[in-house]
C-alpha positions in Angstrom: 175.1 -88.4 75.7 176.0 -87.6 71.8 174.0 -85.7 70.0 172.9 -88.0 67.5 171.8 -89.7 70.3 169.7 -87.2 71.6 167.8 -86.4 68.2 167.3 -90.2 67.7 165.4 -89.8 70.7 163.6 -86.8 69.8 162.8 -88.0 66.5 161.9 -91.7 67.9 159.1 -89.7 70.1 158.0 -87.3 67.2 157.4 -90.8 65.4 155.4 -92.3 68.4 153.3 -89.6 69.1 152.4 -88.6 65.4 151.5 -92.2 64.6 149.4 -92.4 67.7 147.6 -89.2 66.5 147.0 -90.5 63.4 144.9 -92.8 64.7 143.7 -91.3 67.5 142.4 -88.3 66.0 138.4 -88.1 64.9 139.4 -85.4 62.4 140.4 -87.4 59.0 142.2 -84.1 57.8 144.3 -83.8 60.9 145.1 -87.6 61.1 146.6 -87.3 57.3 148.8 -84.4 58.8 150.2 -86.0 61.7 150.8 -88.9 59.1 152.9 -86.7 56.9 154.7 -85.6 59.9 155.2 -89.0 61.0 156.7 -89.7 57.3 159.1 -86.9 57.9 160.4 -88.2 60.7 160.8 -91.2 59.6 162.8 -89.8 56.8 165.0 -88.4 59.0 165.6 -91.8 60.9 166.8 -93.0 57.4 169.4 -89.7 57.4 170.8 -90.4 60.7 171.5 -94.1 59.3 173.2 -92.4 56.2 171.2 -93.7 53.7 170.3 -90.5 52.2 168.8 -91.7 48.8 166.0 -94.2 50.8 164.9 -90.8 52.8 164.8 -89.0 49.5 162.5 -91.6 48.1 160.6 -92.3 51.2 159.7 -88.2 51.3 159.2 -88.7 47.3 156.8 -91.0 47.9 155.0 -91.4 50.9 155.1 -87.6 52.4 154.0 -86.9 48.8 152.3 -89.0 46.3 150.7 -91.5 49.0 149.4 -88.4 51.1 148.1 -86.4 48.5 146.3 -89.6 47.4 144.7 -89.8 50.9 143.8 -86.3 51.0 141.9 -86.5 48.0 140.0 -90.3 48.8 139.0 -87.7 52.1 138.0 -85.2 50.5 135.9 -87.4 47.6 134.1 -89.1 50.6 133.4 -85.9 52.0 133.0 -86.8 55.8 130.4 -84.9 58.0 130.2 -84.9 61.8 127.1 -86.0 61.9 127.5 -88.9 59.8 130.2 -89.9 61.7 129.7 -93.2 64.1 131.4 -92.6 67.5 133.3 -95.2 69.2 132.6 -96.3 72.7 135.1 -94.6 75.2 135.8 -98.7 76.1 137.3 -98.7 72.5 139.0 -95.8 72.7 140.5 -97.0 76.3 141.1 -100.9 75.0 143.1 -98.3 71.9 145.1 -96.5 74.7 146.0 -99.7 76.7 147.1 -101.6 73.7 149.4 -98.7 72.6 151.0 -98.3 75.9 151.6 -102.3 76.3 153.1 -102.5 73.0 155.5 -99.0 73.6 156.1 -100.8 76.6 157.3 -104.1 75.2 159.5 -102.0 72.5 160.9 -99.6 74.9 162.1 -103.2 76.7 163.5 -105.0 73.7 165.5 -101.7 72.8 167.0 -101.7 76.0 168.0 -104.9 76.5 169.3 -105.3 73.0 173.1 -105.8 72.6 174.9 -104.0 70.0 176.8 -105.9 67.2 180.3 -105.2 68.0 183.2 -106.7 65.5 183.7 -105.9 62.4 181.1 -105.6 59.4 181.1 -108.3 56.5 181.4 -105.8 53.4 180.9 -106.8 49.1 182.4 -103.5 48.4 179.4 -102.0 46.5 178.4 -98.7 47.5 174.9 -99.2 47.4 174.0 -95.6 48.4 174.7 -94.7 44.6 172.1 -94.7 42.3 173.7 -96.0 39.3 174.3 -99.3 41.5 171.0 -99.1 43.2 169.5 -98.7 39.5 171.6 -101.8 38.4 170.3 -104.1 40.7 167.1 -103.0 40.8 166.8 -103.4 36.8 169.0 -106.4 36.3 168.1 -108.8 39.6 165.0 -107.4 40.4 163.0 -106.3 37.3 160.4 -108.8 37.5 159.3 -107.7 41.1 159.8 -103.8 39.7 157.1 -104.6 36.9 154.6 -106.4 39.1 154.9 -103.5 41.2 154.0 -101.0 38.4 151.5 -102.5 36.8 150.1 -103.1 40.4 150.1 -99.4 41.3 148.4 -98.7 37.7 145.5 -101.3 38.5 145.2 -99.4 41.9 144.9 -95.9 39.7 142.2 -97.0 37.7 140.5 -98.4 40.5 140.7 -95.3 42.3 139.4 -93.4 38.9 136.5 -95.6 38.5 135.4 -95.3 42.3 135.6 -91.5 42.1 133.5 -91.4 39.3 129.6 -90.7 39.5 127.0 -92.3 37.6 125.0 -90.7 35.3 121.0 -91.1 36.6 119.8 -88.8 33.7 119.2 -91.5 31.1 
């Protein structure tokens, strides 16, 4: 077995079990951790596909900005134990069945997939530069770019306003 092989593997099952944390966990501050984690590794399944720039970005981004985000919506709602509503173990077992079923039904389509073998249609554009990257994302796709941005400054305001208290001393 190759070695990229072998950390595809190991990386595939960091993924799994991190994601399944996340949710599995009843500690909000240890589910955003195993979240980051899983963002890692999903950064590093971008390296091992060479695309270097989308794992920059997708550390940039998620592993940071979207994280630290979460973090502080946790910490504003400031969740107590005993405010907490438990979930039935049948939940929590319906959770475990569901997760193994579908891991199941993955693990069989990845093994009985086929590889593409031939050769690879190419347009000759390195799209792993930025400068081309930056090209088509500002020539072809600026209209979807500026929805986007004014769509994550709506959400910032939002998220300002909610954090903010009222005033009751009138």
């Amino acid at each position: 077995m190759s070695a990229i092989l072998i950390i595809f593997y190991v990386l595939a099952a960091i993924t799994l079990s991190t994601a399944f944390l996340t949710i599995y966990s009843r500690n909000p501050i240890h589910s955003a951790i195993y979240l980051v984690i899983c963002f890692f590794s999903i950064a590093a399944h971008y390296l091992l596909f060479n695309a270097q720039f989308l794992a920059i970005v997708h550390i940039i981004v998620y592993s940071g900005a979207i994280m630290v985000l979460f973090l502080f919506t946790i910490m504003l709602m400031n969740l107590n134990k005993e405010d907490e509503v438990h979930k039935p173990r049948i939940t929590r077992l319906g959770a475990i069945v569901v997760f193994c079923l579908m891991s199941l039904v993955l693990l069989a389509i990845f093994i009985n997939s086929k590889p593409i073998v031939g050769e690879y249609d190419t347009t000759g554009n390195d799209f792993q530069s930025i400068k081309v990257l930056g090209k088509v994302l500002l020539n072809e796709y600026m209209v979807p770019f500026e929805f986007a941005s004014i769509l994550l400054l709506v959400a910032m305001i939002g998220a300002v306003l909610l954090s903010k208290k009222e005033n009751t001393n009138k």
